[in-house]
C-alpha positions in Angstrom: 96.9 109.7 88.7 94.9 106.3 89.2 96.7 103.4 90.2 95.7 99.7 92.4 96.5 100.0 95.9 98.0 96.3 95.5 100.6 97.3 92.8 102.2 99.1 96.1 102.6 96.6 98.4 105.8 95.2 98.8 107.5 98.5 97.1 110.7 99.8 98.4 110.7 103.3 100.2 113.1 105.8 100.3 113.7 109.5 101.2 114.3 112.4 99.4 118.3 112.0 100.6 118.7 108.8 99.3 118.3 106.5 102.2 116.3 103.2 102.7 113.5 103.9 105.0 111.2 100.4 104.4 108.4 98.9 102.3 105.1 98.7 101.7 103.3 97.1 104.0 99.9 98.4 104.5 98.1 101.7 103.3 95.5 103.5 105.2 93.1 105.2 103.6 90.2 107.9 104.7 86.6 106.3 103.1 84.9 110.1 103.0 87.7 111.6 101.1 88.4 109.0 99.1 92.3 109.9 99.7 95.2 108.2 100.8 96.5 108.9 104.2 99.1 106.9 105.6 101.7 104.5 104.2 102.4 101.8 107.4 106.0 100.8 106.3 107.3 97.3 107.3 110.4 97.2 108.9 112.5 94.3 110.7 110.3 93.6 114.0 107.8 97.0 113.7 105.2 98.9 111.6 105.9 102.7 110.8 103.3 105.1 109.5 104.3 107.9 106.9 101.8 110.9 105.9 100.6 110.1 102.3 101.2 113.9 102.1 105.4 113.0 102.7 105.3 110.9 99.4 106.9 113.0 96.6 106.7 110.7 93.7 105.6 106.7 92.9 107.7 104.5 90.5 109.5 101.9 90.9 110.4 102.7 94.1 108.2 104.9 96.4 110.1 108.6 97.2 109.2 110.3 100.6 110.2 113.8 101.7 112.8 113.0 104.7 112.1 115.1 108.0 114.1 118.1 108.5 116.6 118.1 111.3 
């Protein structure tokens, strides 16, 4: 799948149980791979990172795997 980096900003996160974890706010990527590595999520008053490997699908909204308790 191909898509612009800046149609992500700004999207909407949320896990794989439903819940609202942030939005886009930055992406990291790794230049010798060529491959995404970690969404930085923007949330009230901090920055988050999430593995690009936890993101299960991309849509309207962006769908990450929630952690296992």
């Amino acid at each position: 799948m191909v898509m612009r980096l800046s149609k992500l900003y700004g999207k909407q996160i949320y896990n794989t149980r439903g819940y609202y974890v942030g939005y886009v706010d930055e992406i990291l990527i790794e230049i010798d791979r060529g491959r995404g590595k970690v969404l930085a999520l923007g949330l009230p008053g901090e920055k988050v990172g999430v593995p690009y490997e936890r993101v299960t699908a991309i849509g309207d909204i962006i769908l990450v795997k929630a952690k296992e308790e």
